[in-house]
C-alpha positions as CSV (number, residue, x, y, z in Angstrom):
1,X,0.0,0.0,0.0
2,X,1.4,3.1,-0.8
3,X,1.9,6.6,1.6
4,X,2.9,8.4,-0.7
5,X,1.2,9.0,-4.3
6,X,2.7,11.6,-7.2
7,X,0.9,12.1,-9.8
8,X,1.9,14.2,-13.3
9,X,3.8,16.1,-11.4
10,X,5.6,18.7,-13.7
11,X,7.1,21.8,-12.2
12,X,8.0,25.0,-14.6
13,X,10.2,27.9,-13.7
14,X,9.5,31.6,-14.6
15,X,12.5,31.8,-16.6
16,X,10.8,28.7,-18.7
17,X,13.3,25.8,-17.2
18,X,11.6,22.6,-16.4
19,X,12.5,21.0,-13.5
20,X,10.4,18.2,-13.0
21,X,7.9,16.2,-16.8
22,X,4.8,14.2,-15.9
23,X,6.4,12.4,-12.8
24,X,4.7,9.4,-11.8
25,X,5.4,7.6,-8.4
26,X,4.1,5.1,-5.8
27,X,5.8,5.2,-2.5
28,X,5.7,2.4,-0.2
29,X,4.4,2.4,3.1
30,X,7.3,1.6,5.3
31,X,10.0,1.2,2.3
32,X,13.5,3.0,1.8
33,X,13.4,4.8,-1.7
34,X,16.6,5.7,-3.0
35,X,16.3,8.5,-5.3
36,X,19.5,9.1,-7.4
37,X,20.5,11.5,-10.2
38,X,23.3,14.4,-11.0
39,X,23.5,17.8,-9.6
40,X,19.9,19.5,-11.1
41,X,17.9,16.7,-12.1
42,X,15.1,17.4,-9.9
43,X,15.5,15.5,-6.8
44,X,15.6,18.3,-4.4
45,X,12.6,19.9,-6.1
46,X,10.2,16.8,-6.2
47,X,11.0,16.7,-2.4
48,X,10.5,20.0,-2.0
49,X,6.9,19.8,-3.4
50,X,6.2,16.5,-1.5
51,X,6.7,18.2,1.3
52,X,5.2,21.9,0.5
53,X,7.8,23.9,0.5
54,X,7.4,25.0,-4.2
55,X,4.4,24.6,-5.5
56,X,3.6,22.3,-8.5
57,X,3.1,23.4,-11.7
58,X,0.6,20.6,-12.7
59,X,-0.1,16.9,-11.1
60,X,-1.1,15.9,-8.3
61,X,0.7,14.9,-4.5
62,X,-1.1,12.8,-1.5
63,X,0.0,11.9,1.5
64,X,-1.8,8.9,3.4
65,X,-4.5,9.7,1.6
66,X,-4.4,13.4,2.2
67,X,-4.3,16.0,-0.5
68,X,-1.0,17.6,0.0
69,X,-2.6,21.5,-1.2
70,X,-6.1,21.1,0.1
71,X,-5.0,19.3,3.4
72,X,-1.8,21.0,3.7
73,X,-1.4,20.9,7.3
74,X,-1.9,17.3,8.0
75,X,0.3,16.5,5.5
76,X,3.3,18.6,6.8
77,X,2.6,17.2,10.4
78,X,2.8,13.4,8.2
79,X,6.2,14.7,6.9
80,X,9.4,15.0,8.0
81,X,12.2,16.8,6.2
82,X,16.1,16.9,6.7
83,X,17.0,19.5,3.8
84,X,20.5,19.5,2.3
85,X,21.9,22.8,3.3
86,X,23.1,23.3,7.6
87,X,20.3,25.9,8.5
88,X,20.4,25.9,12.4
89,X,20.3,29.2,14.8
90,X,23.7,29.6,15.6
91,X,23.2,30.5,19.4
92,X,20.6,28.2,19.9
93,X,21.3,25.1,22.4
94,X,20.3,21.6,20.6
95,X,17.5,20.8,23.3
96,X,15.8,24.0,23.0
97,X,16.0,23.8,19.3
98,X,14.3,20.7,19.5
99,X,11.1,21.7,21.9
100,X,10.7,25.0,19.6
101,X,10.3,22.4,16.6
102,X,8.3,20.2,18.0
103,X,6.0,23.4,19.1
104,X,5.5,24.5,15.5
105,X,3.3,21.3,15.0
106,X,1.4,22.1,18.0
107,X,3.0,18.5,19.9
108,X,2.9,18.7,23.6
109,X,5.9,18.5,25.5
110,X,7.5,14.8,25.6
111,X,10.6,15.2,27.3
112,X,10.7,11.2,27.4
113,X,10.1,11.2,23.5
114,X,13.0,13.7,22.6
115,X,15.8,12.1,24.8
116,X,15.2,8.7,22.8
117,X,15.7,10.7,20.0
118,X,18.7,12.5,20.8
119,X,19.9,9.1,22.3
120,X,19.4,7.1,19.3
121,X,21.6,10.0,17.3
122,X,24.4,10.0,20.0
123,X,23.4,13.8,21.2
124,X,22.4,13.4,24.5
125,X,25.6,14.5,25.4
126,X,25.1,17.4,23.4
127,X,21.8,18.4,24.7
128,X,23.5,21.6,26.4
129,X,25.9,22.5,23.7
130,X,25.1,25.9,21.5
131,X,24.3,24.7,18.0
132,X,27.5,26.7,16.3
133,X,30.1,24.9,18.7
134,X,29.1,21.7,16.7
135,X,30.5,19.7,14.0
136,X,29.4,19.9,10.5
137,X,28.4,15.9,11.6
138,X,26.7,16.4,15.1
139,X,24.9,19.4,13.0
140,X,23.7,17.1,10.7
141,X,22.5,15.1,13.2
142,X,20.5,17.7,14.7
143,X,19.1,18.6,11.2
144,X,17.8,15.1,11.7
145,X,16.7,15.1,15.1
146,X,14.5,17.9,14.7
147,X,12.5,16.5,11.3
148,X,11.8,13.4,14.0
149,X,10.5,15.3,17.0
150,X,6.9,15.7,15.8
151,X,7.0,11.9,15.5
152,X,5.9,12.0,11.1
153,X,5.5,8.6,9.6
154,X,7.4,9.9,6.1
155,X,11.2,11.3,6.4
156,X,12.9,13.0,3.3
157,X,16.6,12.9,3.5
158,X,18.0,15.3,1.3
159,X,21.4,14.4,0.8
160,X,22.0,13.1,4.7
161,X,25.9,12.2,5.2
162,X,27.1,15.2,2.3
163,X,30.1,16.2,4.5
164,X,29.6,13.0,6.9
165,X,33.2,10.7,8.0
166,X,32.9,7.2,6.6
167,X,31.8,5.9,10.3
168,X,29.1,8.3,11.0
169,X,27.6,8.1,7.6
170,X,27.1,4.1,8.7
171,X,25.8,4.9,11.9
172,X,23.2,7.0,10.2
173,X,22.8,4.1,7.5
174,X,22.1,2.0,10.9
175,X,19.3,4.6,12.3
176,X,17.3,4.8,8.9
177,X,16.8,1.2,9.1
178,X,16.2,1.8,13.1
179,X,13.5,4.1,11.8
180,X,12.5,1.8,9.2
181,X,11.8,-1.0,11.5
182,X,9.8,1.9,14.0
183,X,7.6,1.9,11.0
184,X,8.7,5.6,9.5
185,X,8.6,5.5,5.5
186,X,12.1,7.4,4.4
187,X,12.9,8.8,1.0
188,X,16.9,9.9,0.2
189,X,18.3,11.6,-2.3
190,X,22.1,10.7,-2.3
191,X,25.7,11.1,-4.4
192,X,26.6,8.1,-2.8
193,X,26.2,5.0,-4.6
194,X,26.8,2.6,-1.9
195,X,24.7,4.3,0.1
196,X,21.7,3.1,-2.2
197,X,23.0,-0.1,-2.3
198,X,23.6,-0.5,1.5
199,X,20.0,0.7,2.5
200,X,17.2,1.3,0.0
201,X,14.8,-1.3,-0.8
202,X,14.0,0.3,-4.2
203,X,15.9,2.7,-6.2
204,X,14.5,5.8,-8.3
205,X,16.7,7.4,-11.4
206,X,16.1,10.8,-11.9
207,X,17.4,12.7,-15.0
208,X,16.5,16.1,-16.6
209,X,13.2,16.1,-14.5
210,X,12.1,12.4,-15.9
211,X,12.2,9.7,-13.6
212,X,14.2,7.2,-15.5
213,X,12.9,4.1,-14.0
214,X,12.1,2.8,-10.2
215,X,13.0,-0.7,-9.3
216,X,13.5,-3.0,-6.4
217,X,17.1,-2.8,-6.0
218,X,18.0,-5.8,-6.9
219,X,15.5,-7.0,-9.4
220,X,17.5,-3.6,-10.8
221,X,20.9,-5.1,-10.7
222,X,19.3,-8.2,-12.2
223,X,18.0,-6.7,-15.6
224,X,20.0,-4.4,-16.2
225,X,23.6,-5.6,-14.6
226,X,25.9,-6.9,-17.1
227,X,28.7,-9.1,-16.5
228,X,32.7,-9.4,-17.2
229,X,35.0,-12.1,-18.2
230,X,38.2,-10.8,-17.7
231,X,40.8,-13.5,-19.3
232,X,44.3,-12.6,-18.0
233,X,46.5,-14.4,-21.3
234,X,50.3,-16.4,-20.9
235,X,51.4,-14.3,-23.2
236,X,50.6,-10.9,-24.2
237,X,48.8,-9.6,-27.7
238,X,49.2,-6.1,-29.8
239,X,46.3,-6.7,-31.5
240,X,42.8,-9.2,-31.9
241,X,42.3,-11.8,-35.1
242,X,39.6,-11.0,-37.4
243,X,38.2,-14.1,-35.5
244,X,38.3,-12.5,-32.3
245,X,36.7,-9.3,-34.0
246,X,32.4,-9.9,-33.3
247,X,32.9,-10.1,-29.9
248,X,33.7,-6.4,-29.1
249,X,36.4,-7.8,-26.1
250,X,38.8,-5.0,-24.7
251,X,42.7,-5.6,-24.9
252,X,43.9,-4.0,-21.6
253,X,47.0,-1.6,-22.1
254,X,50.3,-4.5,-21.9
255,X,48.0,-6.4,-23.8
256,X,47.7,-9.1,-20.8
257,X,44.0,-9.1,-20.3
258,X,41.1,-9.6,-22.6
259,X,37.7,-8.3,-21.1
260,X,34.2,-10.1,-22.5
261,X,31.3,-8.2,-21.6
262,X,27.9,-10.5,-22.0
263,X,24.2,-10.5,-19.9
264,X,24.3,-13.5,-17.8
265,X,20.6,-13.8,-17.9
266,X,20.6,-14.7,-22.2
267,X,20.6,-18.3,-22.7
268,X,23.9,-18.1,-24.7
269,X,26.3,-15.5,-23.2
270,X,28.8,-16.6,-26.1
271,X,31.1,-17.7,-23.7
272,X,31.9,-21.5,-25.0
273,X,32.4,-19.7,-28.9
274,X,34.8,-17.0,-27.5
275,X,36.7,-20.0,-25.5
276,X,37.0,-22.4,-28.4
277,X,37.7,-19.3,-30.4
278,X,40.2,-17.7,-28.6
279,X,41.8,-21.4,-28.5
280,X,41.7,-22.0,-32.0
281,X,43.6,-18.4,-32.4
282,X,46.7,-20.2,-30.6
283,X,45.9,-18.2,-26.9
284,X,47.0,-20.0,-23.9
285,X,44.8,-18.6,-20.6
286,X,46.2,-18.6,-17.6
287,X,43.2,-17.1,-15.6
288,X,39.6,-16.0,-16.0
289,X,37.6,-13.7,-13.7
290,X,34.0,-12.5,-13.7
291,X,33.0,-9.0,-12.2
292,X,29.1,-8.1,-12.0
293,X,28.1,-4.7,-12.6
294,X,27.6,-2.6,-9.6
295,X,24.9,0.0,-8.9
296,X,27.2,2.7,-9.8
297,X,27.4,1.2,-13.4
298,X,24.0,0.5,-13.6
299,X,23.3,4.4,-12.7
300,X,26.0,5.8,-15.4
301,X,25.0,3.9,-18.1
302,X,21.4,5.1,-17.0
303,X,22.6,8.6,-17.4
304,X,24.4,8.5,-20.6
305,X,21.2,6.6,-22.2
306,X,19.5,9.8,-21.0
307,X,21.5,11.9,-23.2
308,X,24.3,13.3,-20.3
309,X,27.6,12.6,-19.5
310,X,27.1,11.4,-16.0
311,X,31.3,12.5,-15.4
């Protein structure tokens, strides 16, 4: 069932640029949707509409059933939202910035309620500490701590460990599915490609406003991940037979390796031909290897189908 349902969404700029064509989207209750793309495809500004902040130029958002323009306010109170950019009062202590945003949605005090949170973050200790004095980390933390205190079943992370050390961006990978598990349905936007392989259970590619495609992660990987033979030779080779020639291989640079690239999922990969083939051109193997495509590949070749360099 979803939470979360988008409809045509398009979203026009004054100066004419188009940000967002005819999205459609289904969000899961209590999934983790990845939501990938480069620098200005229009991640940030479907969130941003999601969650009321731009208004659509056509289409259609609800939330649990709610209209997100006519029933605006129960909406926002469904949603949380950790935005990209560090926006915190810079003389502010992190528990009183926490109470004032859990006043905005008219929640009574829970003093119980917002030590679990700063608990589960590792910011109890922090509780006292003026909001500039922090790290760019523990501020990101905070970011996240108060888009939880009004307790919203939906959480958009906006690019949540930019800036983030290796181990806190997998403790934070460890509270989404914390959240997860409480039930909380939590859309990302993210760089990082591991990140989306690590934790989503589907994953959305945005381009040039389109949504690409949206997949379970690894049904994903399994239509559209390609595999490697890498065939490390005895000796090495300056060039390829003409017998060698249909199957597009790759000589690597001191001519050592020869790289097959086939879908594992065809009946015939053309595996047993190259073999035989490369034997009857006089090659001696010393070693094979296979390497599957990762999500990162998967994503680039996405974006250069799109018409963009993804570099």
């Amino acid at each position: 069932m979803s939470i979360v349902s988008i409809s045509n969404l398009s979203k026009t700029y004054a100066d004419g640029f188009q940000a967002l064509k005819n999205v459609d989207l289904e969000i899961r209750r209590g999934e983790i949707l990845a939501l990938l793309g480069p620098n200005g495809a229009g991640k940030t500004t479907l969130i941003s509409i999601i969650c009321g902040i731009v208004n659509a130029s056509s289409g259609a958002v609800t939330v649990d059933g709610y209209d997100s323009v006519k029933d605006y306010r129960i909406t926002r109170e469904l949603i949380g939202l950790v935005p990209q950019e560090l926006a915190l009062g810079a003389f502010e202590k992190v528990w009183d910035s926490l109470c004032f945003s859990r006043g905005l949605f008219a929640k009574k005090p829970d003093p119980a309620y917002l030590e679990k949170v700063l608990k589960d973050l590792a910011l109890w200790d922090k509780r006292k500490a003026i909001l500039m004095e922090l790290s760019g980390g523990m501020k990101r933390r905070v970011l996240i701590a108060k888009a939880l205190v009004h307790e919203p079943r939906v959480l958009f992370l906006d690019e949540p460990t930019a800036g983030v050390d290796v181990e806190l961006r997998k403790d934070m990978w460890a509270l989404v599915e914390q959240l997860r598990q409480a039930g909380v349905t939590i859309i990302l936007t993210t760089h990082y490609i591991e990140e989306a392989e690590a934790i989503a259970d589907r994953v959305g590619v945005i381009n040039r406003g389109e949504l690409l495609l949206v997949d379970d992660k690894h049904a994903l990987m399994h239509k559209l991940g390609k595999r490697q033979l890498e065939i490390e030779l005895v000796s090495p080779v300056a060039a390829l037979p003409a017998s060698l020639a249909d199957f597009s291989l790759e000589i690597s640079r001191d001519g050592n390796i020869l790289t097959y690239t086939y879908d594992p999922h065809k009946a015939d990969t053309g595996i047993d031909k190259l073999m035989k083939t490369i034997a009857t051109a006089g090659f001696t193997i010393k070693d094979m290897n296979t390497v599957k495509s990762s999500l990162e590949d998967i994503f680039v070749n996405l974006i250069k189908g799109n018409g963009e360099d993804a570099a």
